[in-house]
Kinemage of the C-alpha trace (Angstrom):
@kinemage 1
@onewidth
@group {chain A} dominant
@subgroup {mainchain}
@vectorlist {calphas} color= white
{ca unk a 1} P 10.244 -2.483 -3.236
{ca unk a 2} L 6.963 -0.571 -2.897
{ca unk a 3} L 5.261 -0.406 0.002
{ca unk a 4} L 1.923 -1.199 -0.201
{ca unk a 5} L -1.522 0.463 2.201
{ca unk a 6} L -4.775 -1.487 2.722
{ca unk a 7} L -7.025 -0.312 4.768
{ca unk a 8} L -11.001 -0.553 4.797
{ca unk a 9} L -13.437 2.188 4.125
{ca unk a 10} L -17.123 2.517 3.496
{ca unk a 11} L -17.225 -0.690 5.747
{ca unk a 12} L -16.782 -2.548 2.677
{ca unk a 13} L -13.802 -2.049 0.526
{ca unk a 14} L -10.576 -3.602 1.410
{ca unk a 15} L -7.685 -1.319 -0.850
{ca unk a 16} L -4.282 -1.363 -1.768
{ca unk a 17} L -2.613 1.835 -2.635
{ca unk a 18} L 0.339 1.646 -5.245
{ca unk a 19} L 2.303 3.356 -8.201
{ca unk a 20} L 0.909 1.772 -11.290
{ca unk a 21} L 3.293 0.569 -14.421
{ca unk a 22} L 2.786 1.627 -17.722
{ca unk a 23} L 0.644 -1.122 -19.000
{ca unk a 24} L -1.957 0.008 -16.209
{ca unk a 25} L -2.109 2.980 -17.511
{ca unk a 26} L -5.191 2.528 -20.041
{ca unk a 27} L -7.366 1.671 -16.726
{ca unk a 28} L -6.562 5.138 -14.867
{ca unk a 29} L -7.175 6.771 -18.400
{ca unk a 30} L -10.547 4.924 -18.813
{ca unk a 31} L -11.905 5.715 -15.351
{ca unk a 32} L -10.795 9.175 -15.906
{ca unk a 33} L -12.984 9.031 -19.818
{ca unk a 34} L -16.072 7.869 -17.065
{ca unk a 35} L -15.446 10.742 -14.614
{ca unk a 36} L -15.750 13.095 -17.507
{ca unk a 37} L -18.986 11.391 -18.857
{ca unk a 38} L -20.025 11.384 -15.190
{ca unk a 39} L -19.302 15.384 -14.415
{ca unk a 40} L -21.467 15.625 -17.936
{ca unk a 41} L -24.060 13.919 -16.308
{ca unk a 42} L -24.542 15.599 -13.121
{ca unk a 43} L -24.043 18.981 -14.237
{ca unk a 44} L -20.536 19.547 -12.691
{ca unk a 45} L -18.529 21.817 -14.692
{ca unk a 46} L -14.975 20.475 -14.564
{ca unk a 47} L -13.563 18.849 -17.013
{ca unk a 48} L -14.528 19.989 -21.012
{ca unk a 49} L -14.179 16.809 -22.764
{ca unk a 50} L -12.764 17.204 -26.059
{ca unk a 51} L -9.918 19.826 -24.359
{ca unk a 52} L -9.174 17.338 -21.679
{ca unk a 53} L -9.431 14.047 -23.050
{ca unk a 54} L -6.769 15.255 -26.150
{ca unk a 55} L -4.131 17.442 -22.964
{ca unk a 56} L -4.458 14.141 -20.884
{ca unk a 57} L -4.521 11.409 -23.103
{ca unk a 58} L -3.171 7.968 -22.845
{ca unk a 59} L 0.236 8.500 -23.483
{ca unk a 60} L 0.180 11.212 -20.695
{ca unk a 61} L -0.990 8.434 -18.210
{ca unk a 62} L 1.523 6.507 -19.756
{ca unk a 63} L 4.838 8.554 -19.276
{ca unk a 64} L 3.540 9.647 -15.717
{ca unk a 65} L 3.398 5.625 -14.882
{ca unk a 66} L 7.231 5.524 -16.222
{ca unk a 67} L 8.284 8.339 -14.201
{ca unk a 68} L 6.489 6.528 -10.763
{ca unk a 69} L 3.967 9.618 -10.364
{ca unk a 70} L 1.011 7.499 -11.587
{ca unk a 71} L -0.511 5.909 -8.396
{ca unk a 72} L -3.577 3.453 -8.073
{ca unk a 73} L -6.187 2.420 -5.716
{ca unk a 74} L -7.364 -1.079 -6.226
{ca unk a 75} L -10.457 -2.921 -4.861
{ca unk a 76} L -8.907 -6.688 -5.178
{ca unk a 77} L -7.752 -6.432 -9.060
{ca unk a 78} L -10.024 -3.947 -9.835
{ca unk a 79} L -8.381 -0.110 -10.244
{ca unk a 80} L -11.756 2.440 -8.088
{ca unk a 81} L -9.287 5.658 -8.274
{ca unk a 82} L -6.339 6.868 -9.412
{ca unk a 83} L -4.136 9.947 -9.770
{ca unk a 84} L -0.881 11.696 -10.719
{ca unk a 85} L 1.141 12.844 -7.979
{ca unk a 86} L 4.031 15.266 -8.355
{ca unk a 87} L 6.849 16.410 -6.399
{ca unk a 88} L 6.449 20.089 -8.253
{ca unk a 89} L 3.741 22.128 -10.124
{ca unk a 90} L 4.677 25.598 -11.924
{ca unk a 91} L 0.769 26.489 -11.170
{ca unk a 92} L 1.808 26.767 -7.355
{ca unk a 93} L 5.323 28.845 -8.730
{ca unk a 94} L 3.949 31.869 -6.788
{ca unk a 95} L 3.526 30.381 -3.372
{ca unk a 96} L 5.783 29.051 -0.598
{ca unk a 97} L 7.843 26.456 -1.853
{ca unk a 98} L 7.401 23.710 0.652
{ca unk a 99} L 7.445 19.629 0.460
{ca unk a 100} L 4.051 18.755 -1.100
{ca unk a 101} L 2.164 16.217 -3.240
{ca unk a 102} L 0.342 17.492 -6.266
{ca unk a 103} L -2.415 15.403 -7.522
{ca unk a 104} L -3.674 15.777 -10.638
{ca unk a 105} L -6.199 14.216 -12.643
{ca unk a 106} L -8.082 12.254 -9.762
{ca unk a 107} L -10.837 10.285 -11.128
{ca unk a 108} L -12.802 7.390 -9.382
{ca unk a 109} L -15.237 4.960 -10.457
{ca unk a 110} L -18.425 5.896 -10.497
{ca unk a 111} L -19.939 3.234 -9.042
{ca unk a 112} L -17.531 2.601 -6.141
{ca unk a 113} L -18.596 5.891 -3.820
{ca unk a 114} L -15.767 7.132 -0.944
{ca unk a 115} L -13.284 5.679 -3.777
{ca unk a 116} L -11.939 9.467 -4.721
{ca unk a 117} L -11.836 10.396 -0.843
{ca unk a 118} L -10.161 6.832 0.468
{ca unk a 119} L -7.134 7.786 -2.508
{ca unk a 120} L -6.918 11.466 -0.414
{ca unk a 121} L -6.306 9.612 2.606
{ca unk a 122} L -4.011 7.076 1.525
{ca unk a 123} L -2.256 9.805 -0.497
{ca unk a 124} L -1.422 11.707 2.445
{ca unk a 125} L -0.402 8.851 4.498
{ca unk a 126} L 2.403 8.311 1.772
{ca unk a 127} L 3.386 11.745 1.559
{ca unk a 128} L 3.709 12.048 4.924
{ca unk a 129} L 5.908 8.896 4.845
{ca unk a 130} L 7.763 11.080 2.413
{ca unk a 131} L 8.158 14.105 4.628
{ca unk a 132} L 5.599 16.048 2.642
{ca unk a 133} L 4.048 19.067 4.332
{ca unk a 134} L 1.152 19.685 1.900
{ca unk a 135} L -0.913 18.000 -0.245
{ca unk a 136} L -1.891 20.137 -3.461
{ca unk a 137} L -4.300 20.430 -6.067
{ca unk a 138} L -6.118 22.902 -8.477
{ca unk a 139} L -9.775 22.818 -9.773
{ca unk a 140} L -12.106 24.887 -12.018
{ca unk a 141} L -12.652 28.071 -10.495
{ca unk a 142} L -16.463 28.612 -9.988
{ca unk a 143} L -17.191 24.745 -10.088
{ca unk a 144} L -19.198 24.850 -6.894
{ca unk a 145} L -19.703 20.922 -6.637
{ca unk a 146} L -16.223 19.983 -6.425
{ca unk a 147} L -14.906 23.219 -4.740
{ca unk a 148} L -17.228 22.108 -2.001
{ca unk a 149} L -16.162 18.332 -2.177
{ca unk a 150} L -12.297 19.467 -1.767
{ca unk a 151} L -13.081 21.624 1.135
{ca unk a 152} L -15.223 19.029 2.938
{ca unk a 153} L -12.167 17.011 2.578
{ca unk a 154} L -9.744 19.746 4.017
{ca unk a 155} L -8.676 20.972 1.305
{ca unk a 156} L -8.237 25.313 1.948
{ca unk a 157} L -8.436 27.801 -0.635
{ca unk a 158} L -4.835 29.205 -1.255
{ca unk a 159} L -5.613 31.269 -4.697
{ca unk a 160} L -6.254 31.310 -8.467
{ca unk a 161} L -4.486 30.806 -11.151
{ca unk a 162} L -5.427 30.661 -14.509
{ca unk a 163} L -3.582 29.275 -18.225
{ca unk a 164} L -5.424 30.238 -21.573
{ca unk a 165} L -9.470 30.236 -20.907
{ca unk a 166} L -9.350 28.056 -18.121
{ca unk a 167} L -9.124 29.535 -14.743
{ca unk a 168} L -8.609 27.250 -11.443
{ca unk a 169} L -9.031 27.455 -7.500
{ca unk a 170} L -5.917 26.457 -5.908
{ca unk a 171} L -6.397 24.026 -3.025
{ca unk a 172} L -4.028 22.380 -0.206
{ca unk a 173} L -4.409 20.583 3.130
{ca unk a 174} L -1.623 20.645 5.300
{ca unk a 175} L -0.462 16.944 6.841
């Protein structure tokens, strides 16, 4: 049985923190088709739609749900953030090996601000539960916005790595 984390943030928003099935899987994909339209909007250079949108699409969301590494934070019934979370990444293969979370693909709603950060927190409180050491995560190298939104958060540059034309700034905090 899953555990399950509310806690209160903003003052506001009661949450529960859990793995999402499969058939919740179209509502992390659609808040993560917002985030994009949002980083469009605001002039944070992130995510390139059309490459994205067609490397993560649904059925990605889908199979990560199956395999428990799609979690959830709801609002009530409503989904305000979700993630992948993995045990392993090969874009970390040149660093110590150690316990960690990897999130990928974090995307909030838009309209529900401290969503993205209160999913950070609850994230590590799990992994910690799970005798993780780290938690991980990569963005776009040179994206000064959400470089700057990770570090607030703790989150210390480790390195680079880069696949094709995209190159990304390897993150972690330590738990």
């Amino acid at each position: 049985m899953c555990q399950i984390y509310t806690k209160r943030y903003n003052n506001y928003m009661a949450t529960t923190f859990i793995p999402l099935s499969p058939a919740q899987a179209k509502q992390a994909f659609a808040l993560v088709e917002e985030r994009v339209t949002w980083f469009e909007n605001n002039g944070i250079d992130q995510w390139a739609r059309a490459h994205y949108l067609s490397h993560y699409n649904l059925a990605c969301f889908e199979n990560a749900a199956r395999r428990g590494q799609l979690w959830g934070l709801f609002e009530d019934s409503r989904l305000v953030a979700s993630a992948v979370l993995l045990d392993e990444d090969p874009r970390w293969q040149d660093y110590e090996k150690v316990p960690a979370w990897y999130v990928h693909n974090l995307a909030a709603a838009v309209d529900k601000s401290g969503a993205g950060a209160e999913f950070l927190r609850k994230a590590e409180v799990k992994a910690r539960e799970n005798k993780k050491r780290y938690l991980r995560l990569d963005c776009k190298a040179g994206a000064k916005k959400i470089n700057a939104y990770y570090e607030e958060k703790g989150f210390a540059y480790v390195g680079e790595w880069g696949e094709d034309a995209y190159k990304g700034t390897l993150r972690q905090k330590k738990l």
